[in-house]
N, CA, C and O atoms as a printed pandas DataFrame, in Angstrom:
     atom_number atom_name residue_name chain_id  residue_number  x_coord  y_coord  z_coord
0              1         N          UNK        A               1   11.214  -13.011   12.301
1              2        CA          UNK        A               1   12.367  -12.778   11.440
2              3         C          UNK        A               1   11.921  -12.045   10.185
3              4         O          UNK        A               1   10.775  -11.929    9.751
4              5         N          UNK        A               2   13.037  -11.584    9.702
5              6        CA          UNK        A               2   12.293  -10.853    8.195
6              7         C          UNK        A               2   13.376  -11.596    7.283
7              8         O          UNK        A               2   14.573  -11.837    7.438
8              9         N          UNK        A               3   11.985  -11.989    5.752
9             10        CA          UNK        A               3   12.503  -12.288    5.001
10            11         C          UNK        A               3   12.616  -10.677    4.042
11            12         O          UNK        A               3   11.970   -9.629    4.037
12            13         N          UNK        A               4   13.881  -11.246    3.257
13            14        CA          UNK        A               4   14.582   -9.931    2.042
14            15         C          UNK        A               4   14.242  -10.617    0.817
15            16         O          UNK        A               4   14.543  -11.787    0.582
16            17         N          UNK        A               5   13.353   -9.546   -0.259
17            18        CA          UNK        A               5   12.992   -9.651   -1.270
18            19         C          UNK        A               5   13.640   -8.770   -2.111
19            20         O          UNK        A               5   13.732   -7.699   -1.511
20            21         N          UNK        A               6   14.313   -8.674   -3.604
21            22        CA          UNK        A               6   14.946   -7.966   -4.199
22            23         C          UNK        A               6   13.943   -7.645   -5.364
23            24         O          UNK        A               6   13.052   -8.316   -5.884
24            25         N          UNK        A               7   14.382   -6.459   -5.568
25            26        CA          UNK        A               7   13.550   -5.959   -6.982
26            27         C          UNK        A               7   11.489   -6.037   -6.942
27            28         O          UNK        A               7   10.778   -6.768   -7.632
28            29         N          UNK        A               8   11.141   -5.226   -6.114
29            30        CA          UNK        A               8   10.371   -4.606   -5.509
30            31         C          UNK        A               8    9.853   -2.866   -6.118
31            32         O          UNK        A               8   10.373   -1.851   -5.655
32            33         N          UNK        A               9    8.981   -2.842   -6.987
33            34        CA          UNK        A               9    8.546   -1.648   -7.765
34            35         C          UNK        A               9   10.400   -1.162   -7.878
35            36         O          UNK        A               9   11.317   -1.798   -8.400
36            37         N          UNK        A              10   10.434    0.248   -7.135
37            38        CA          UNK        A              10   11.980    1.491   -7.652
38            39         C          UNK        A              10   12.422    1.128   -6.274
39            40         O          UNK        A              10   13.428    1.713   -5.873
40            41         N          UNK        A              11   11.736    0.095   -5.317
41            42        CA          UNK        A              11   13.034    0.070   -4.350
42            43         C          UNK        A              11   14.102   -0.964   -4.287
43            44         O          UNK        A              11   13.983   -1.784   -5.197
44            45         N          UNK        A              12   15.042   -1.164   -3.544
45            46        CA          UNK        A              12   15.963   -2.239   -3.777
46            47         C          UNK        A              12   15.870   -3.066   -2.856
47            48         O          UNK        A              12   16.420   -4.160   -2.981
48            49         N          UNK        A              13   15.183   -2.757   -1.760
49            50        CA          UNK        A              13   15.019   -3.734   -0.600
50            51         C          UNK        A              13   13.607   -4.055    0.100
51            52         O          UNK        A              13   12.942   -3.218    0.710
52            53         N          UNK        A              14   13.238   -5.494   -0.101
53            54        CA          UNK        A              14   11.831   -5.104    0.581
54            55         C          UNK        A              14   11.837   -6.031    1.519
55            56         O          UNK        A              14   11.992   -7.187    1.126
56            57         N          UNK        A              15   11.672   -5.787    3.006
57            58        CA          UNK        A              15   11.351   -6.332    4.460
58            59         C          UNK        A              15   10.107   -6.320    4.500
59            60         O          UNK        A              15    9.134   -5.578    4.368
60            61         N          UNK        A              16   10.460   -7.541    4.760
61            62        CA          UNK        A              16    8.941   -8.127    5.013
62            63         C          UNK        A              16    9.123   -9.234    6.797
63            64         O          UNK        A              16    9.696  -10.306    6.994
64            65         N          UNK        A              17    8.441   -8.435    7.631
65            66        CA          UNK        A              17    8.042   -9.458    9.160
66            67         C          UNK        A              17    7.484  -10.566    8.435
67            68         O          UNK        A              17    7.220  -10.345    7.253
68            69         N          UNK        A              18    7.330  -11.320    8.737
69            70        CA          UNK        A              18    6.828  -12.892    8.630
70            71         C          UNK        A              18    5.896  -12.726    9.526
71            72         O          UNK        A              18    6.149  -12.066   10.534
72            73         N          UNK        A              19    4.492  -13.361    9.303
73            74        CA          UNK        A              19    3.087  -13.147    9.799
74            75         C          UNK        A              19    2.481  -12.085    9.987
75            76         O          UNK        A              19    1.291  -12.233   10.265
76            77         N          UNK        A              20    2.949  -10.790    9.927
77            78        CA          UNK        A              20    2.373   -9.525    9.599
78            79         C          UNK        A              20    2.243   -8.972    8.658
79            80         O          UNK        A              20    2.854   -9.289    7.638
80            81         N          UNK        A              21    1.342   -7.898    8.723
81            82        CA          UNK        A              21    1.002   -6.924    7.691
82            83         C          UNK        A              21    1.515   -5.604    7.416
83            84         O          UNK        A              21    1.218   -4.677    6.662
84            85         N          UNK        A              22    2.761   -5.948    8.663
85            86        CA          UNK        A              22    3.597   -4.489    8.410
86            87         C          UNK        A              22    4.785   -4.374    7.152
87            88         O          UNK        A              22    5.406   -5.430    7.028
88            89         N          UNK        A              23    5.056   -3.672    6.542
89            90        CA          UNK        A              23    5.841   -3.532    5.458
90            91         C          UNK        A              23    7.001   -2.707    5.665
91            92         O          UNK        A              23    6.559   -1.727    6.264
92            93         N          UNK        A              24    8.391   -2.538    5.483
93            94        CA          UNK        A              24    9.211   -2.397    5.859
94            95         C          UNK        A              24   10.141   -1.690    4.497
95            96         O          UNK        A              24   11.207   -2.191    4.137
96            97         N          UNK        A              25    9.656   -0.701    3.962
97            98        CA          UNK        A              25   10.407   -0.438    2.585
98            99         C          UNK        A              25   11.830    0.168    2.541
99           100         O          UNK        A              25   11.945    1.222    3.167
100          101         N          UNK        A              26   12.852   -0.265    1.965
101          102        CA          UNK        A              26   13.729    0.470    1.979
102          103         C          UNK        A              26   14.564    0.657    0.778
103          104         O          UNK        A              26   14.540   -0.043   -0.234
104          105         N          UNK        A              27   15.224    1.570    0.984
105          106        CA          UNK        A              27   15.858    2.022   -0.535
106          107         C          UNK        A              27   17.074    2.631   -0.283
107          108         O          UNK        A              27   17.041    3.541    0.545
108          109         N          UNK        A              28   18.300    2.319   -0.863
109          110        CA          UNK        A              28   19.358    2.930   -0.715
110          111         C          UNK        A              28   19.689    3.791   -1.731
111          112         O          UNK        A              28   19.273    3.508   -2.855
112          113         N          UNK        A              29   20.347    4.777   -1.577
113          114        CA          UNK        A              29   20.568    5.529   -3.038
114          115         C          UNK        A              29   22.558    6.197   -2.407
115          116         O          UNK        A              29   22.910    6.829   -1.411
116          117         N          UNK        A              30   23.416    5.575   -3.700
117          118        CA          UNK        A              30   24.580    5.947   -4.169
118          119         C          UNK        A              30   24.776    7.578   -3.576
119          120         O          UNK        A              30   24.120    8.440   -4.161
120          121         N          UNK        A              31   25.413    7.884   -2.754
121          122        CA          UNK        A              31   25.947    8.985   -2.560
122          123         C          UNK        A              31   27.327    9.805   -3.127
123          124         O          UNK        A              31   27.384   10.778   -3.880
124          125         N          UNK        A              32   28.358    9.074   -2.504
125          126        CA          UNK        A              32   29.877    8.983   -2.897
126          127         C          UNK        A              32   30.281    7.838   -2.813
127          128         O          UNK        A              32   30.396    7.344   -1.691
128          129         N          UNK        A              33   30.631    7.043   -4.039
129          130        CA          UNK        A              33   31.816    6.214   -3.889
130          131         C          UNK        A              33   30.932    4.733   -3.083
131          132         O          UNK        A              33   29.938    4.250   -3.626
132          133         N          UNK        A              34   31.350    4.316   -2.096
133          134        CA          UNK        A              34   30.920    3.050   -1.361
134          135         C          UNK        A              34   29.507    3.527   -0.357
135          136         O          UNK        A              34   28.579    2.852    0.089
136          137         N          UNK        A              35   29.789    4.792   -0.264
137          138        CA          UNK        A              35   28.385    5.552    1.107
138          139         C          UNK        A              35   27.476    5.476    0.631
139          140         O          UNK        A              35   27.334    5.955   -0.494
140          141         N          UNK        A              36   26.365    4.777    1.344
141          142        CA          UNK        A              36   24.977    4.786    0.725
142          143         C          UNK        A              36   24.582    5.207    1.937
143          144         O          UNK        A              36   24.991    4.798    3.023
144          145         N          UNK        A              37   23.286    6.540    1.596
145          146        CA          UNK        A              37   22.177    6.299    2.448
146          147         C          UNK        A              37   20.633    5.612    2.487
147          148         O          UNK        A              37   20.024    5.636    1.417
148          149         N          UNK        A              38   20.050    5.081    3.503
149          150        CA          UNK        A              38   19.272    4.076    3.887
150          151         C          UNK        A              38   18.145    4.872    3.952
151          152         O          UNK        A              38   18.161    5.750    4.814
152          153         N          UNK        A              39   16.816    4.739    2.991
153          154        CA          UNK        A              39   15.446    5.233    3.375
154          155         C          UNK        A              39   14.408    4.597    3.870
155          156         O          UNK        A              39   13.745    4.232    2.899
156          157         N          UNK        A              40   13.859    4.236    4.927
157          158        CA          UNK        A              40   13.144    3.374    5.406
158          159         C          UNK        A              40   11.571    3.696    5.712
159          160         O          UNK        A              40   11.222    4.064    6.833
160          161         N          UNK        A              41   10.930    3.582    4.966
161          162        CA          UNK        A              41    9.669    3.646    4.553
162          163         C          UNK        A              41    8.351    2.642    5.352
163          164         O          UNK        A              41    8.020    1.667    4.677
164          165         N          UNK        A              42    7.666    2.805    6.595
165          166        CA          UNK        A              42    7.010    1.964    7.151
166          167         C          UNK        A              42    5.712    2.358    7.010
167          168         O          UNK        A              42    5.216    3.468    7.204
168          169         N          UNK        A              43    5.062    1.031    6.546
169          170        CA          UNK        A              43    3.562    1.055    6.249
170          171         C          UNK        A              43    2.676   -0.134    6.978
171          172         O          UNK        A              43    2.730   -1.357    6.852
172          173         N          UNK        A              44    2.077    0.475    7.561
173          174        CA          UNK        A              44    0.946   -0.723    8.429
174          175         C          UNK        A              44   -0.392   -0.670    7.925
175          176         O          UNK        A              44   -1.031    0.335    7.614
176          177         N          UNK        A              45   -0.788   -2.031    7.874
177          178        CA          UNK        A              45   -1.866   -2.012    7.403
178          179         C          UNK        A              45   -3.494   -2.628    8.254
179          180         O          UNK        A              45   -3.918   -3.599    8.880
180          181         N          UNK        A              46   -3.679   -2.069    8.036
181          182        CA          UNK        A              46   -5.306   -2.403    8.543
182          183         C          UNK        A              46   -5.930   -3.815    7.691
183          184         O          UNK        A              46   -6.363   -3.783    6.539
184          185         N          UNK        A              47   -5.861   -4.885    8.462
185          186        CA          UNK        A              47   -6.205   -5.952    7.498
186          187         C          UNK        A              47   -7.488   -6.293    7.491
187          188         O          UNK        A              47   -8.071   -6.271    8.575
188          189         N          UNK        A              48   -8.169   -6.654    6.379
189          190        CA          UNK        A              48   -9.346   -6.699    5.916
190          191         C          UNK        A              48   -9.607   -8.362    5.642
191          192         O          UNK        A              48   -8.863   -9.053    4.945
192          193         N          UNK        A              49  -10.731   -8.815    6.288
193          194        CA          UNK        A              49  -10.776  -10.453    6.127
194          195         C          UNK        A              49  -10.826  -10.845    4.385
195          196         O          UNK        A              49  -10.391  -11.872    3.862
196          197         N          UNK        A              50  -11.452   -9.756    3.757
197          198        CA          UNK        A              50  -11.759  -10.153    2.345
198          199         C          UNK        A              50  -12.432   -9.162    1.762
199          200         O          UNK        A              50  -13.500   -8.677    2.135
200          201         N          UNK        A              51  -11.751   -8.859    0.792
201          202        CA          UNK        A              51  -11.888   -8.175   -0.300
202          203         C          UNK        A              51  -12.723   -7.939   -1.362
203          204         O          UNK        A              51  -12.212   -8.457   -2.355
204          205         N          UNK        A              52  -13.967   -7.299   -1.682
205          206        CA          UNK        A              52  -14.921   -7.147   -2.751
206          207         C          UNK        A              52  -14.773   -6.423   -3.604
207          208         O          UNK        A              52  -14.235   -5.369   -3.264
208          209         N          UNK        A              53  -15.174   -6.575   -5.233
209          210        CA          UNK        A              53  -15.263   -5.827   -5.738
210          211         C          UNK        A              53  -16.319   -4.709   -5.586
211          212         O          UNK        A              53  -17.217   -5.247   -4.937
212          213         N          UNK        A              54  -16.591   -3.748   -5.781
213          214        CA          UNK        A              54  -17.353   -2.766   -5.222
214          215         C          UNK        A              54  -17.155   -1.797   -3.691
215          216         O          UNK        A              54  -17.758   -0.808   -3.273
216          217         N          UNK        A              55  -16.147   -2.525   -3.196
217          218        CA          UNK        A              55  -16.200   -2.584   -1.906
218          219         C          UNK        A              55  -15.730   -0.520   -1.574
219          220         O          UNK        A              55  -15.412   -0.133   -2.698
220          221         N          UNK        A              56  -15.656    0.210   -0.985
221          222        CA          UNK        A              56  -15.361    1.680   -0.985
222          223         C          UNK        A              56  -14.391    1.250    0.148
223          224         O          UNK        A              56  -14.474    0.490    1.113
224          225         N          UNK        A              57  -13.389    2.097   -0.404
225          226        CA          UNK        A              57  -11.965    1.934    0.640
226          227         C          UNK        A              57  -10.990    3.127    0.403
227          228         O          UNK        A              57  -11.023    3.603   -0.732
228          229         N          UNK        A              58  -10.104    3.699    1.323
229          230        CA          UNK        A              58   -9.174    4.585    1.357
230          231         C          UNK        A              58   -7.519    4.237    1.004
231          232         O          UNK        A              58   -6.771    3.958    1.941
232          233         N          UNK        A              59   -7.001    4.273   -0.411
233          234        CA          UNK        A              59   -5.962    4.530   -0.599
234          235         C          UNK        A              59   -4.890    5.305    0.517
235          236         O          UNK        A              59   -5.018    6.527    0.593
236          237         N          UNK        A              60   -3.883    4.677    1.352
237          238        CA          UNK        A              60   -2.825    5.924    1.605
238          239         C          UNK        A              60   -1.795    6.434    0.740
239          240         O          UNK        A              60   -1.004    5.578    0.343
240          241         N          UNK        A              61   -1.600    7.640    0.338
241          242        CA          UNK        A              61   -0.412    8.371    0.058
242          243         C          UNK        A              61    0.642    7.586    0.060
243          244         O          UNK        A              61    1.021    6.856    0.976
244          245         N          UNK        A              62    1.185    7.768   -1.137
245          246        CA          UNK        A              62    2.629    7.269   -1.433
246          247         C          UNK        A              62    3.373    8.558   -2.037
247          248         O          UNK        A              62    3.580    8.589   -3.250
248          249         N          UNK        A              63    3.700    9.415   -1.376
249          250        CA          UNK        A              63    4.257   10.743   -1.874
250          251         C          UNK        A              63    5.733   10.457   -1.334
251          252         O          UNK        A              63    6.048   10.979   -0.265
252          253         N          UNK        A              64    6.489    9.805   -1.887
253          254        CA          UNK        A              64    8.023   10.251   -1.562
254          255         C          UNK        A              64    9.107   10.472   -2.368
255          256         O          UNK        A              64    8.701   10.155   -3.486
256          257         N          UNK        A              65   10.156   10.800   -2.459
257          258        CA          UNK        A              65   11.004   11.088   -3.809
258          259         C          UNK        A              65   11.130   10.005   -4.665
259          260         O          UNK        A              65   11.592    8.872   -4.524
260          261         N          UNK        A              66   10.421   10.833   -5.931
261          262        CA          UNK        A              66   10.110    9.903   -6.981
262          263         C          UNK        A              66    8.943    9.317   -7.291
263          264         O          UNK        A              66    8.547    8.967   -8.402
264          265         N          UNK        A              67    8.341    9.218   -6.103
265          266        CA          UNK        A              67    7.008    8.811   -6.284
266          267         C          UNK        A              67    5.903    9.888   -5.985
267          268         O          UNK        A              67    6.006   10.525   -4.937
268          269         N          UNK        A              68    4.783   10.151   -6.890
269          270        CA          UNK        A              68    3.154   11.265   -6.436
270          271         C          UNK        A              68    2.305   10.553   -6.596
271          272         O          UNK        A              68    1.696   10.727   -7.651
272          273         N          UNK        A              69    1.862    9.518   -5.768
273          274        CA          UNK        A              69    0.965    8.987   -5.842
274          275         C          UNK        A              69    0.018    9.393   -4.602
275          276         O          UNK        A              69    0.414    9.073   -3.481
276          277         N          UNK        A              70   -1.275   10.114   -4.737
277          278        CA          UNK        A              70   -1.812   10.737   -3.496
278          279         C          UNK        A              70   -2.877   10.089   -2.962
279          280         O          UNK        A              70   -3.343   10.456   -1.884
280          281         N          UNK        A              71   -3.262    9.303   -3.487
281          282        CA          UNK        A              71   -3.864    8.246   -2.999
282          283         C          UNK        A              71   -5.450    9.031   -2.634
283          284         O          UNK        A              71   -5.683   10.190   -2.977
284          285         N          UNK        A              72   -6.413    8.186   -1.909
285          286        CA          UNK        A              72   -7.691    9.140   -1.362
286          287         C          UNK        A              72   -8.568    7.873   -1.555
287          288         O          UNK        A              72   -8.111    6.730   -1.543
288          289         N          UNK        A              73  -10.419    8.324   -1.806
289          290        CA          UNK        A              73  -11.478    7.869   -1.846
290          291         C          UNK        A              73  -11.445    6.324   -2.714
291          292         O          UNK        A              73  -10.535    6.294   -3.543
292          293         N          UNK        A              74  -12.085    5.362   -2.662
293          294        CA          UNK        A              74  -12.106    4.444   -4.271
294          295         C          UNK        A              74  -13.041    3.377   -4.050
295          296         O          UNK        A              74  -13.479    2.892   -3.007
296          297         N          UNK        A              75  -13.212    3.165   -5.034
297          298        CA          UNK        A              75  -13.918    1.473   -5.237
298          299         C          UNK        A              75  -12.953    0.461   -5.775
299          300         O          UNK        A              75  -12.312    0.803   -6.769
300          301         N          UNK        A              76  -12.738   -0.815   -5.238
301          302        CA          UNK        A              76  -12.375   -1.488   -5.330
302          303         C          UNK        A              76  -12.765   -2.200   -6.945
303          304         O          UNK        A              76  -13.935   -2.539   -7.122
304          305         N          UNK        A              77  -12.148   -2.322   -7.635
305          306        CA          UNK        A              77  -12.776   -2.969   -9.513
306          307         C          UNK        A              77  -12.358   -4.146   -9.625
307          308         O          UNK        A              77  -12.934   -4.855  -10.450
308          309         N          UNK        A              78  -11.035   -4.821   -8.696
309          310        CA          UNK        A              78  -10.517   -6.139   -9.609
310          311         C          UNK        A              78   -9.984   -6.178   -8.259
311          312         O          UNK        A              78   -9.666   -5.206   -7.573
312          313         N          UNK        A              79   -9.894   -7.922   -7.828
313          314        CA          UNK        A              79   -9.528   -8.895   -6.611
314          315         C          UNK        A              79   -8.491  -10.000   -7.519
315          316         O          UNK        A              79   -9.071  -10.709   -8.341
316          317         N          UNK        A              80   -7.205  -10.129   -7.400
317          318        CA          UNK        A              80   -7.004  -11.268   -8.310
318          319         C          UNK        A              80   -5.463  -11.425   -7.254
319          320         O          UNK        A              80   -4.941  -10.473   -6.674
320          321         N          UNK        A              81   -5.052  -12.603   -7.223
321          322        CA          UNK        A              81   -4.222  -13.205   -6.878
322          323         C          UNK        A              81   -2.332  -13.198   -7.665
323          324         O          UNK        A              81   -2.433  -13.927   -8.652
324          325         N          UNK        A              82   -1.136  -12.789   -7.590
325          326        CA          UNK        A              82   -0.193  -12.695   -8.400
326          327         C          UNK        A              82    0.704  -13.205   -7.183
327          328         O          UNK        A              82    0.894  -12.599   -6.129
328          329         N          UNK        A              83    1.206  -14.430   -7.547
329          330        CA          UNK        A              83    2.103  -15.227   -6.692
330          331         C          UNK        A              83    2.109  -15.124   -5.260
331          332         O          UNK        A              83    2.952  -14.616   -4.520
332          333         N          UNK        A              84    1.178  -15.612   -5.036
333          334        CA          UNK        A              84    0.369  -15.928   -3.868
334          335         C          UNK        A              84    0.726  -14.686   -2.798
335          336         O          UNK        A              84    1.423  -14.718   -1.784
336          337         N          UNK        A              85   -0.146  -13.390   -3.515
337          338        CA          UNK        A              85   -0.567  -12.507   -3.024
338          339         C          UNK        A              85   -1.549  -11.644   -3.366
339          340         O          UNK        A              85   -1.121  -10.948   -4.287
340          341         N          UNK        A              86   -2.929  -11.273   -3.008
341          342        CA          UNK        A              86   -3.408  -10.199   -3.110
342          343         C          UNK        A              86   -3.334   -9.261   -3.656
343          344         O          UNK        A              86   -3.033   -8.377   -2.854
344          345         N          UNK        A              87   -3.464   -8.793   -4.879
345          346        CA          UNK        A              87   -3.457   -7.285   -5.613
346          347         C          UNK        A              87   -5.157   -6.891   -5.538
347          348         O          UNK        A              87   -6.226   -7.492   -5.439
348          349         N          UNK        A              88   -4.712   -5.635   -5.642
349          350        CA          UNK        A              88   -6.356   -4.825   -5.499
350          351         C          UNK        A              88   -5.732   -4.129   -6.854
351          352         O          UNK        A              88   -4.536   -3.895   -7.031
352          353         N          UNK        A              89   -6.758   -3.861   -7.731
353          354        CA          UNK        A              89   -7.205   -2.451   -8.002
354          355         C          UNK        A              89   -8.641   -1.661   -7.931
355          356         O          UNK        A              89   -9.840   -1.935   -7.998
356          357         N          UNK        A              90   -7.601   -0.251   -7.715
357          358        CA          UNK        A              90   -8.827    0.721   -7.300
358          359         C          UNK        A              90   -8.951    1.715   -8.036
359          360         O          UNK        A              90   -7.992    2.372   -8.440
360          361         N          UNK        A              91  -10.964    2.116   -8.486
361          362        CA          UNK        A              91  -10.574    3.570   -9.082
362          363         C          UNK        A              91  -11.213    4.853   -8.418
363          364         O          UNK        A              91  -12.364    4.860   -7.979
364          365         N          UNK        A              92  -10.577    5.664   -8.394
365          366        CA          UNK        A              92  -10.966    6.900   -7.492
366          367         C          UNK        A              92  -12.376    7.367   -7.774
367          368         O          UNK        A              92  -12.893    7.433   -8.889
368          369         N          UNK        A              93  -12.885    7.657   -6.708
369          370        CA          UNK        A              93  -14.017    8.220   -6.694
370          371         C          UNK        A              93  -13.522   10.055   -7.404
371          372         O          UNK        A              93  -14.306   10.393   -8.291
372          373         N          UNK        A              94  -12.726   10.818   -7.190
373          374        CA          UNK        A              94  -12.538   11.978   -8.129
374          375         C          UNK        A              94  -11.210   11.533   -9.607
375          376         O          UNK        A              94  -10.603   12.473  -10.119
376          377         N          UNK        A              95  -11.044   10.627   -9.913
377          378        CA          UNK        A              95  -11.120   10.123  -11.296
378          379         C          UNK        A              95   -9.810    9.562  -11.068
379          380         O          UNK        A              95   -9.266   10.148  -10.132
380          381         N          UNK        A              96   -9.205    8.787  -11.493
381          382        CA          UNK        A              96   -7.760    8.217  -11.741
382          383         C          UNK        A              96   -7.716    6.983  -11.300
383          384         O          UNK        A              96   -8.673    6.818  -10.543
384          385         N          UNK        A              97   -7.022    5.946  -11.407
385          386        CA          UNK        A              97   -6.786    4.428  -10.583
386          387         C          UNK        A              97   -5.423    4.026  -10.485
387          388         O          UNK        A              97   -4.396    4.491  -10.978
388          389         N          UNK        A              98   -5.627    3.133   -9.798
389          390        CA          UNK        A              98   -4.470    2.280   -9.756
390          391         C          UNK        A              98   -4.285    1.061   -9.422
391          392         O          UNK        A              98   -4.741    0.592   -8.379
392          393         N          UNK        A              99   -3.482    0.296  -10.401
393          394        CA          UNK        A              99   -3.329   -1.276  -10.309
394          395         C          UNK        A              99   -2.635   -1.948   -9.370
395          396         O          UNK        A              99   -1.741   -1.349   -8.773
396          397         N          UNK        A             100   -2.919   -3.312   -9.069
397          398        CA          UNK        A             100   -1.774   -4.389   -8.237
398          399         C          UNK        A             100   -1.497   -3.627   -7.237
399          400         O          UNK        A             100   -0.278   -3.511   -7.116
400          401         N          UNK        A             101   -2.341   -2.809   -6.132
401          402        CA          UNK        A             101   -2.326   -2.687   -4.805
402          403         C          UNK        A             101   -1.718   -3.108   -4.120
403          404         O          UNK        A             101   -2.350   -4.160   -4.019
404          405         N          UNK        A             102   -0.612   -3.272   -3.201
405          406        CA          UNK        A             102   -0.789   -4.282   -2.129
406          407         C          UNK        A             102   -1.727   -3.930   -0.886
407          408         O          UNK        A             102   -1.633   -2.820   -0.363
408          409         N          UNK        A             103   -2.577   -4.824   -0.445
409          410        CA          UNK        A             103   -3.502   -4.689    0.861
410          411         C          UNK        A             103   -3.037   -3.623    1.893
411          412         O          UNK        A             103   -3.833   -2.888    2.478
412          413         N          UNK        A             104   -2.032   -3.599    2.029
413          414        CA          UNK        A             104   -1.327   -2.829    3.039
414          415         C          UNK        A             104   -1.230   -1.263    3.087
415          416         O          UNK        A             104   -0.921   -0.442    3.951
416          417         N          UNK        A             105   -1.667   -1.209    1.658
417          418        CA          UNK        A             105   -1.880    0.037    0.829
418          419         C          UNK        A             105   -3.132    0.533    0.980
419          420         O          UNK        A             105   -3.448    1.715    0.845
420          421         N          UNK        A             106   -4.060   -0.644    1.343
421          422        CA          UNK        A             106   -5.269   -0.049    1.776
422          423         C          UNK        A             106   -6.045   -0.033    2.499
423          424         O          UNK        A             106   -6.262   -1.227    2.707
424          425         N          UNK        A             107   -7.036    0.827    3.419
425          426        CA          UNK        A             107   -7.858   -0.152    4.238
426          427         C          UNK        A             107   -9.402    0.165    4.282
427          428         O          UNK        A             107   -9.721    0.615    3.182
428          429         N          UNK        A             108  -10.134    0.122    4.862
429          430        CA          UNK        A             108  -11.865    0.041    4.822
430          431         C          UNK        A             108  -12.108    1.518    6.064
431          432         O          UNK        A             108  -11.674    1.690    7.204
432          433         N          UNK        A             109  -12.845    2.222    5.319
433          434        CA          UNK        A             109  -13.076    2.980    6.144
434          435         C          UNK        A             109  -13.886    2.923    7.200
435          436         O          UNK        A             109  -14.773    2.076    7.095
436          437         N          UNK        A             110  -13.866    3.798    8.575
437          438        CA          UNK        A             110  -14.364    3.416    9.633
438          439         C          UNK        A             110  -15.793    4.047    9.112
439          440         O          UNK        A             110  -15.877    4.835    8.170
440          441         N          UNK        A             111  -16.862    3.580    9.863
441          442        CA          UNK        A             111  -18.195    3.624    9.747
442          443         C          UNK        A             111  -19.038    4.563   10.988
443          444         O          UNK        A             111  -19.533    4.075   12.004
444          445         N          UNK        A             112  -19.050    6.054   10.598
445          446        CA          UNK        A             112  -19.253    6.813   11.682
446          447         C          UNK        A             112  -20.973    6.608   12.368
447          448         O          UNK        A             112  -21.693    7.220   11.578
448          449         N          UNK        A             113  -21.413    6.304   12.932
449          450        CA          UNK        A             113  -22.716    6.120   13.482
450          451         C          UNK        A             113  -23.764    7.301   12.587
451          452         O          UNK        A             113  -23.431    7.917   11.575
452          453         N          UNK        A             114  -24.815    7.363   13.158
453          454        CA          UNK        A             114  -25.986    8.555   12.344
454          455         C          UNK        A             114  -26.281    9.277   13.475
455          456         O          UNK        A             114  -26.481    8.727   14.559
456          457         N          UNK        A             115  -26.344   11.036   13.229
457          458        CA          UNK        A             115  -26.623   12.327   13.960
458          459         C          UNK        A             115  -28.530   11.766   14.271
459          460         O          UNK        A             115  -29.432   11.142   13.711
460          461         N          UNK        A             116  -28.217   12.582   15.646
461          462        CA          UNK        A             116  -29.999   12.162   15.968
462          463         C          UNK        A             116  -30.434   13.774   15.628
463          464         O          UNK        A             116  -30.009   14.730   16.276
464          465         N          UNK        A             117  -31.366   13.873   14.480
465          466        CA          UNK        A             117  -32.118   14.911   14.290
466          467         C          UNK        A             117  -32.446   16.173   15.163
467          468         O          UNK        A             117  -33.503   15.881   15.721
468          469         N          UNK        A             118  -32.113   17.281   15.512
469          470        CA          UNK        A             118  -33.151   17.995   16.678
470          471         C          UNK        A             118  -34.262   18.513   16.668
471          472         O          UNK        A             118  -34.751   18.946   17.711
């Protein structure tokens, strides 16, 4: 089932599955009169058993109207808990950060093996 959370960063609706890590964003915006249209924003996340500071991880992109957040390379700086959830912050390896993460926002990059010399 999904529980509905109100007042969620600039959106108005936040779905949330119950026992997953999938995120379900949505946002309506005033057209004419009573017509709203519905933006539905889906983010899956790669879940991570636990979280380090130091840890190197990949931000995804949050580029949608209204929002430029481009997300990329980072180190993990701060692990802290805000009503019994998980915030990360991260600061970019080419300069900028960002606070109160949600996990879902981020995940651990894959670990490519080593080239054998010729």
């Amino acid at each position: 089932s999904l529980s509905l959370l109100r007042g969620f960063d600039s959106f108005d609706y936040l779905l949330l599955p119950e026992d997953s890590y999938c995120r379900l964003l949505a946002r309506k915006t005033a057209v004419v009169g009573y017509i709203y249209t519905l933006h539905v924003f889906i983010i899956m996340a790669q879940v991570s058993s636990s979280w380090n500071v130091g840890q190197v991880v990949n931000v995804k992109p949050r580029t949608w109207a209204g929002i430029n957040r481009p997300g990329g390379a980072g180190k993990i700086t701060k692990v802290e808990m805000q009503d019994d959830q998980v915030k990360l912050t991260v600061k970019y390896i080419l300069g900028g950060s960002d606070k109160d993460l949600d996990p879902c926002l981020v995940e651990v990059p894959e670990e490519l093996g080593t080239r054998e010399r010729k």
